[in-house]
C-alpha positions as CSV (number, residue, x, y, z in Angstrom):
1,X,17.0,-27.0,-23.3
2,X,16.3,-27.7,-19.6
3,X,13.9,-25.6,-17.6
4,X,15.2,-23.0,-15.0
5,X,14.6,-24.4,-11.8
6,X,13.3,-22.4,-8.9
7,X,13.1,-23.5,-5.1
8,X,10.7,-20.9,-3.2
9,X,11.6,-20.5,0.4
10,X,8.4,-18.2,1.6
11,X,6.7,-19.5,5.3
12,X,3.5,-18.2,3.9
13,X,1.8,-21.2,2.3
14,X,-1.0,-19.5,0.4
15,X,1.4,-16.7,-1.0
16,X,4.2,-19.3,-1.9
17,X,1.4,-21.3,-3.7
18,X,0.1,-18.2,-5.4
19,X,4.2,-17.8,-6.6
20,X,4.0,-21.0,-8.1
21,X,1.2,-20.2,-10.1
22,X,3.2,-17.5,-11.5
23,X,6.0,-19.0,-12.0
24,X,4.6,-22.0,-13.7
25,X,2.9,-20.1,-16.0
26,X,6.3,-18.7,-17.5
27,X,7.5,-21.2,-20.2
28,X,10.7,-22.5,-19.6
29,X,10.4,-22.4,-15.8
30,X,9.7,-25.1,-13.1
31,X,9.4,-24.9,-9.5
32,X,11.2,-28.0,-7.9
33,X,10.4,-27.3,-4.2
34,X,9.2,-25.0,-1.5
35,X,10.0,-24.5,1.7
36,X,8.9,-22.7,4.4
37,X,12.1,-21.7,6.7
38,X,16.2,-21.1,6.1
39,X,17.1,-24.5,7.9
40,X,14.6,-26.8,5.6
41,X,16.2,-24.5,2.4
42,X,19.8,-25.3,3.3
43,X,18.8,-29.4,4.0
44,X,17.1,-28.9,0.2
45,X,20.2,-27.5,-1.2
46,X,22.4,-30.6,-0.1
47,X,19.9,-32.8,-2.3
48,X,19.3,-30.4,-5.5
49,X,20.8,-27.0,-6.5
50,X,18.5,-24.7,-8.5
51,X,19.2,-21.8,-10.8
52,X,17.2,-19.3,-8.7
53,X,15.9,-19.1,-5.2
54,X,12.5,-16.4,-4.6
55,X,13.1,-15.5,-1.0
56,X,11.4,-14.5,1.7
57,X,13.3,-12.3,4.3
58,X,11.5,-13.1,7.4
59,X,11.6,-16.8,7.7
60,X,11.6,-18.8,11.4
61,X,14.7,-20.6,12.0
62,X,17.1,-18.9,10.0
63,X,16.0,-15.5,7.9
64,X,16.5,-14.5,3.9
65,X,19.5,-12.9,4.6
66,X,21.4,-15.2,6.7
67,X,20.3,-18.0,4.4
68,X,21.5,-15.7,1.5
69,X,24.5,-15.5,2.7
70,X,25.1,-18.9,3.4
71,X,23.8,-20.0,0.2
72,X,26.3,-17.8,-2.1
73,X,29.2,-19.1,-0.3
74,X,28.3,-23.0,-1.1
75,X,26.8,-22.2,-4.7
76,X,27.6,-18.9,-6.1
77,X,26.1,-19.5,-9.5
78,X,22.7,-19.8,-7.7
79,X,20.5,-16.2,-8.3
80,X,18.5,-14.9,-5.7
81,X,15.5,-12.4,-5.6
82,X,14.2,-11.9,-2.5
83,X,10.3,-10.8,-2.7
84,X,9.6,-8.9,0.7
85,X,6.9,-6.6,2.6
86,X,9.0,-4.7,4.0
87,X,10.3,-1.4,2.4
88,X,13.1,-1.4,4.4
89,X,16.0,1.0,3.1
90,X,18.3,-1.4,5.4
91,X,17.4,-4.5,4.2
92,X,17.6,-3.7,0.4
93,X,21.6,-2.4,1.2
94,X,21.9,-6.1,2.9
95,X,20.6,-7.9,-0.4
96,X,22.8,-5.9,-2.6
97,X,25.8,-6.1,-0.5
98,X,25.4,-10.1,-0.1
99,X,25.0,-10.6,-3.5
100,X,21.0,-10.8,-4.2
101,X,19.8,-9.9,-8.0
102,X,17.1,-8.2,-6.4
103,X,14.6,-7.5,-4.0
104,X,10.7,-7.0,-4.7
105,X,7.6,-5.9,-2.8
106,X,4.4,-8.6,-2.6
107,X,2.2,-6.6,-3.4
108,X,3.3,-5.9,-6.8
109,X,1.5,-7.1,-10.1
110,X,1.9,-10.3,-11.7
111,X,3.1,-9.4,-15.0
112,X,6.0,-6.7,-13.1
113,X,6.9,-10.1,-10.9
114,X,7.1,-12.6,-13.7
115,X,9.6,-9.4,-15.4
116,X,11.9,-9.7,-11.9
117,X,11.9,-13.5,-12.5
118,X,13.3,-13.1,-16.0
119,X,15.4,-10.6,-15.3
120,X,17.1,-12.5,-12.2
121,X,17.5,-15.1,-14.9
122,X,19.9,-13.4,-17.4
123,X,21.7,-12.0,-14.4
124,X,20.2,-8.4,-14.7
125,X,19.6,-6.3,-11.2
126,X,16.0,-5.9,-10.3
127,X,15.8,-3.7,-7.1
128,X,12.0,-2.5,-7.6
129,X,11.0,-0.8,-3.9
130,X,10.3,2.9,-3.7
131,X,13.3,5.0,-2.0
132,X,10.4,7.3,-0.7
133,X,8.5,4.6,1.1
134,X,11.8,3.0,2.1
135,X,13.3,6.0,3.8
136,X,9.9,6.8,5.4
137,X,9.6,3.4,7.1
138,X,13.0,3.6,8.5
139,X,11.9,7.0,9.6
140,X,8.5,5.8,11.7
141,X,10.7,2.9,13.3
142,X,13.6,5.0,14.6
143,X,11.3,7.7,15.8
144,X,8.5,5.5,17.6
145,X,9.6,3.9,20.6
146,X,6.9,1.2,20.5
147,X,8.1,0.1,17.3
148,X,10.9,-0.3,17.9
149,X,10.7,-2.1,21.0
150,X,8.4,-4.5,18.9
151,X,9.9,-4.3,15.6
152,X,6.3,-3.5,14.2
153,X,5.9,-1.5,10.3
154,X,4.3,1.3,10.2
155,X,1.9,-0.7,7.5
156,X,1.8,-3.4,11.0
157,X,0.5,-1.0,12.8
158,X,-2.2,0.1,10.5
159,X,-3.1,-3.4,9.9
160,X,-3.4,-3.7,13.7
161,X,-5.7,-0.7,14.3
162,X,-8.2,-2.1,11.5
163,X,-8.3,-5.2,13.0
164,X,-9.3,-3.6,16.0
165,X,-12.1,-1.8,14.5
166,X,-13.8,-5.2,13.3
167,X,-12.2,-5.1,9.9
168,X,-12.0,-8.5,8.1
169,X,-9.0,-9.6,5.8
170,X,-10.6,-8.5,2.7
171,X,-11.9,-5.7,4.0
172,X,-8.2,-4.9,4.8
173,X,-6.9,-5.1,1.7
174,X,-9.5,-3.3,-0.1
175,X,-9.1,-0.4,2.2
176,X,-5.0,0.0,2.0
177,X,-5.1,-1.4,-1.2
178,X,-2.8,-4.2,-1.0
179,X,-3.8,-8.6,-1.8
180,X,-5.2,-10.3,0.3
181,X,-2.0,-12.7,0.2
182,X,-0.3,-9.6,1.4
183,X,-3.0,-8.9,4.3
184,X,-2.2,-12.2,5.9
185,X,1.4,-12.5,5.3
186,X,1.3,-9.3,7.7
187,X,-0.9,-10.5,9.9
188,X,0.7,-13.7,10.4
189,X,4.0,-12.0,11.3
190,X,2.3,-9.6,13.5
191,X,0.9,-12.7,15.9
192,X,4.3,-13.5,15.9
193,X,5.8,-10.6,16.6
194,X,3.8,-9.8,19.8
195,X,2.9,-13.9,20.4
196,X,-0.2,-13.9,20.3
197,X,-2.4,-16.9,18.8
198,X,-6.0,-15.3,17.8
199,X,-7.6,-12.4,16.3
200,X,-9.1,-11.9,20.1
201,X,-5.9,-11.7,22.0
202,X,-4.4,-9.6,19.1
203,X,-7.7,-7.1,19.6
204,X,-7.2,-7.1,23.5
205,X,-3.5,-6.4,23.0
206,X,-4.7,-3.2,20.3
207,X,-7.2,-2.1,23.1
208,X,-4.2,-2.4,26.2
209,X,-1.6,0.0,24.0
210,X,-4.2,2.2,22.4
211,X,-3.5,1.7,19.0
């Protein structure tokens, strides 16, 4: 029997090597590429066609969900689970309207994330993201102006504030109690976010809004 292919499509390098650890380590699966935006994904798909895809939703060039959508109308037999930071009540609506098995957090265990990948497999739903969490994000960024303007989480904005108080990524994590691959897939997206390109400018840009 031939092994279930995956192609990982995650910008966050050490993260989407973490997830091939993972995945490796479930028999019967390979991982035959990563990628690390929607345009490279769709260029892989024209060479090789896998039986899942582990998505990221914010990815430069063209996003999960627009590369989701894309995908299911050239190969509908491919599965999809996106694997996300954001509990966003919006975005899990978009994945199950478009057609996505399922949509995961990152900071959820390894045993609970190799269950999503078997599950996605045999074609079962796996929507695993609190409706709690979900509805209070959405909450935070329709009522604060700033993030809005900025399209910051309220889990961004924490992250900022302990980076302003001299907080290192570890130290991060162990305070909100996330991974450290989490930590920096968050921080990365925050430079981007506000375009900034160092840890200093993203401090002076804490101390100019008074986080």
């Amino acid at each position: 029997m031939e092994n279930t292919k995956i192609i990982i499509a995650d910008d966050h390098a050490l993260f989407a090597d973490g997830l091939e650890q993972i995945v490796q380590s479930l028999d019967g699966f390979e991982v035959i590429a990563k990628v690390t935006d929607g345009k490279l994904l769709m260029q892989k798909l024209n060479a090789t066609v896998p039986d899942i895809i582990l998505m990221d939703i914010n990815m430069p060039h063209l996003n999960g969900i627009e590369a989701t959508k894309r995908i299911l109308q050239l190969y509908p037999s491919v599965k999809i689970l996106f694997i996300s930071m954001y509990h966003n009540a919006e975005l899990i609506k978009q994945a199950k309207e478009i057609g996505a098995m399922g949509y995961v957090m990152k900071d959820i265990t390894a045993s609970v994330l190799k269950e999503s990948i078997l599950n996605t497999k045999k074609g079962i739903p796996t929507f695993l993201v609190s409706a709690t969490n979900a509805a209070l994000d959405n909450e935070l960024a329709n009522a604060d102006p700033f993030l809005r303007n900025y399209k910051l989480s309220q889990r961004e904005i924490d992250i900022i504030r302990l980076i302003r108080e001299g907080n290192a990524t570890k130290q991060i994590a162990a305070i909100l109690e996330l991974s450290t691959y989490t930590v920096e897939t968050h921080r990365k997206n925050i430079n981007r976010k506000l375009q900034v390109q160092s840890t200093a400018e993203l401090i002076a840009f804490a101390h100019k809004f008074q986080f």
